[in-house]
C-alpha positions as a printed Julia matrix, in Angstrom:
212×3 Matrix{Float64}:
 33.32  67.48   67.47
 31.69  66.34   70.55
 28.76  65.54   68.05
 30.9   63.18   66.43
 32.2   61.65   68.94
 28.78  60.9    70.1
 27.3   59.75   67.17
 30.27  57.46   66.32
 30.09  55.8    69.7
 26.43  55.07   69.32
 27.27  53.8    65.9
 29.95  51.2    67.11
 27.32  50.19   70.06
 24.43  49.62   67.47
 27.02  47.55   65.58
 28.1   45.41   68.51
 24.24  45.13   69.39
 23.3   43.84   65.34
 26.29  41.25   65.61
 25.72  40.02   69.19
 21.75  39.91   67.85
 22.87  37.54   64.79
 25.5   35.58   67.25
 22.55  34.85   69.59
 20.4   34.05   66.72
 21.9   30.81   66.02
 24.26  29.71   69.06
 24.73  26.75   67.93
 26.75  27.74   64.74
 30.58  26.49   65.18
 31.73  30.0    63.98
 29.1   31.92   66.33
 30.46  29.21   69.25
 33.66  30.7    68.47
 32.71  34.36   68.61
 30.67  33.12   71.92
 33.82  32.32   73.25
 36.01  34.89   72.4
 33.37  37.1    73.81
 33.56  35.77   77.35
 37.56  35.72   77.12
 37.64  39.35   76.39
 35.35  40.04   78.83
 37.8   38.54   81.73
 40.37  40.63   80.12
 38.25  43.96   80.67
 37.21  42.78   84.25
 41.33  42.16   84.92
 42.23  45.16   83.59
 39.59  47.36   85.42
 40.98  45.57   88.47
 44.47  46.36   87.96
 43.85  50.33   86.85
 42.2   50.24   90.07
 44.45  48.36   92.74
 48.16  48.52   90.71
 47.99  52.0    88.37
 52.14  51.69   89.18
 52.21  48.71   86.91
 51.24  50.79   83.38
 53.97  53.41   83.97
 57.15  53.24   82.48
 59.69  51.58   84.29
 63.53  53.03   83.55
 66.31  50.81   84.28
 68.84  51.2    86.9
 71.94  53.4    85.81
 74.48  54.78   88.42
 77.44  56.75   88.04
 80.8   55.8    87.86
 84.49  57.01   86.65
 87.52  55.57   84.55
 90.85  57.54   84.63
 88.28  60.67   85.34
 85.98  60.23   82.65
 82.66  60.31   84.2
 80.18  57.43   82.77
 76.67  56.3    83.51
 76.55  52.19   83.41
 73.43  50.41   82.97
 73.11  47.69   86.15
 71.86  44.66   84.7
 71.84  41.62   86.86
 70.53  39.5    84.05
 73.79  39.87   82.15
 76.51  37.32   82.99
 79.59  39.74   81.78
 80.23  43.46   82.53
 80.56  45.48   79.38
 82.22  48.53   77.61
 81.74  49.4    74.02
 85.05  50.69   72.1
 84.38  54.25   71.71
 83.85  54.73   75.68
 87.1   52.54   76.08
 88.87  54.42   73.68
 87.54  57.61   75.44
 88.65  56.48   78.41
 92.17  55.56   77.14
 92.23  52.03   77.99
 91.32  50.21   74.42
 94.68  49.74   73.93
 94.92  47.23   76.98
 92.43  45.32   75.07
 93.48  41.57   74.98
 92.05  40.54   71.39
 92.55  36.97   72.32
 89.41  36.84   74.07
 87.62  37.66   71.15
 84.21  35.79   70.26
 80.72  35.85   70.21
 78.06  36.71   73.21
 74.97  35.5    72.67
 71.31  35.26   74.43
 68.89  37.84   73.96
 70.67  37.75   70.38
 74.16  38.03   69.1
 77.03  40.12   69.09
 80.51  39.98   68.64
 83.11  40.59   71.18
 86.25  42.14   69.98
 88.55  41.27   73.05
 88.65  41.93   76.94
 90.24  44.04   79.16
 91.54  42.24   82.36
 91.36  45.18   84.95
 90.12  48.4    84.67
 90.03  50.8    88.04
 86.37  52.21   88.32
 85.92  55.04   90.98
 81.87  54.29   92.35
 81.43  56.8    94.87
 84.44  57.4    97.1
 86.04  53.85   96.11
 88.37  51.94   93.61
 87.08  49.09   92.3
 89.53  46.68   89.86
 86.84  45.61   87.18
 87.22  43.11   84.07
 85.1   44.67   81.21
 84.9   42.95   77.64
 84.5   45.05   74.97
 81.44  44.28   72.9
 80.71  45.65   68.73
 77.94  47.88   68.3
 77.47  47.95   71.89
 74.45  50.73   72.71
 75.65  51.97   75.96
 78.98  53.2    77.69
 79.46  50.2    80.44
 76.9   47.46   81.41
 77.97  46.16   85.23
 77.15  42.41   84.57
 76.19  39.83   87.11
 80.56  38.95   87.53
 80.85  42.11   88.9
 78.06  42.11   91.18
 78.77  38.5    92.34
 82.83  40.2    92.92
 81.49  42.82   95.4
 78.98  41.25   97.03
 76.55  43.98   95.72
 73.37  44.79   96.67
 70.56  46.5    94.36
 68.58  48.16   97.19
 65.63  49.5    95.94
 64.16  50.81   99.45
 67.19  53.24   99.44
 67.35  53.76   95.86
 70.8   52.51   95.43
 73.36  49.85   94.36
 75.29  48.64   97.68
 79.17  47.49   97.03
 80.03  45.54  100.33
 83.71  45.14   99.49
 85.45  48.36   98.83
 88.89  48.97   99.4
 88.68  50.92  102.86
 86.56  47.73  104.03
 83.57  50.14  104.23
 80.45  49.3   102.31
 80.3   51.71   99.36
 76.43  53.17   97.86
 76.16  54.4    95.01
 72.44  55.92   94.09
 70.36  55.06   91.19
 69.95  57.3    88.38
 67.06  59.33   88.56
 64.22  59.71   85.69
 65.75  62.84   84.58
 69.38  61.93   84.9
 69.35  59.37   82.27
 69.77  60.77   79.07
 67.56  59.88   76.16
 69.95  57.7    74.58
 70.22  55.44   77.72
 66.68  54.82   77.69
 66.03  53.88   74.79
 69.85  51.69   75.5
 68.04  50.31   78.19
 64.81  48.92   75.94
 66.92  45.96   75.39
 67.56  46.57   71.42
 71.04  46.49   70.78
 72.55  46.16   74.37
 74.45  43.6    75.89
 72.19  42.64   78.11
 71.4   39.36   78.38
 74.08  37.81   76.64
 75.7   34.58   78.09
 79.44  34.69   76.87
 81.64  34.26   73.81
């Protein structure tokens, strides 16, 4: 195997020596100038990629979003932060696990769109989410097809004053109802279920979208 391995490597070099030998042949060829120049442009990609292996290995690992956990009428939920998504959102099945679809006001119903389309079956003007120790009164719409339980939107974040504080790991309500701020921590690696990975790819969610 190691064989192999060998002798196809010094195959594939011998190649790349026979074509560079024909490119340098005749340089002044358009298509050879074109080779010539892809050459060179490959080669700064090598030397910037060698560089960043070497002084930011963090930046080819996966990064998971940010999910925290939360509570509606005692159901216990993992929401997706996403402060690139102007609404906060529920899909029906978690609302209608959690008892509140039928408070569903249908007259909001729509279309979000952005990072693609979806349609928004209605909105639900306050729903009571425990974070932590605290109440907070939240307005969720409830988007088709949606991939995840809850998506806390940029409203809801802008409502609390909140804080994504990634020193301490944790998303920072400033205006709970004892006065107190309230932290709740991120979701760690193995906390987040499969599902709300993949949820959190982009394909399918909510997040993004702009309004109805």
């Amino acid at each position: 195997l190691m064989m192999k391995r060998a002798m196809k490597q010094h195959k594939s070099i011998f190649q790349r020596d026979q074509e560079l030998k024909k490119i340098w042949d005749n340089p002044d060829d358009l298509d050879n100038q074109k080779k010539i120049a892809e050459m060179i442009q490959q080669e700064e990609i090598e030397k910037a990629h060698a560089m960043a292996m070497e002084e930011n290995p963090e930046s080819f690992a996966q990064v998971y979003m940010l999910y925290i956990k939360l509570e509606v009428n005692g159901i216990p939920l993992k929401a997706f932060v996403d402060s690139g998504a102007q609404m906060t959102i529920m899909s029906p099945s978690c609302a209608e696990r959690c008892g509140i679809l039928r408070l569903m006001d249908k007259r909001y119903a729509g279309m979000a769109s952005g990072v693609g389309t979806a349609r928004i079956l209605g909105k639900i003007h306050m729903v009571q989410m425990k974070l932590g120790n605290s109440f907070f009164p939240v307005s969720v719409t409830i988007l088709e097809n949606a991939s995840m339980d809850v998506l806390f939107g940029l409203d809801t974040l802008k409502r609390y004053r909140c804080c994504i504080d990634l020193n301490k790991g944790c998303l920072r309500m400033e205006d709970s109802a004892n006065g107190c701020p309230e932290e709740v921590r991120f979701l760690s690696e193995g906390e987040i279920p499969k599902s709300e990975k993949d949820a959190g790819d982009g394909d399918g969610d909510g997040s993004g979208f702009l309004g109805g």
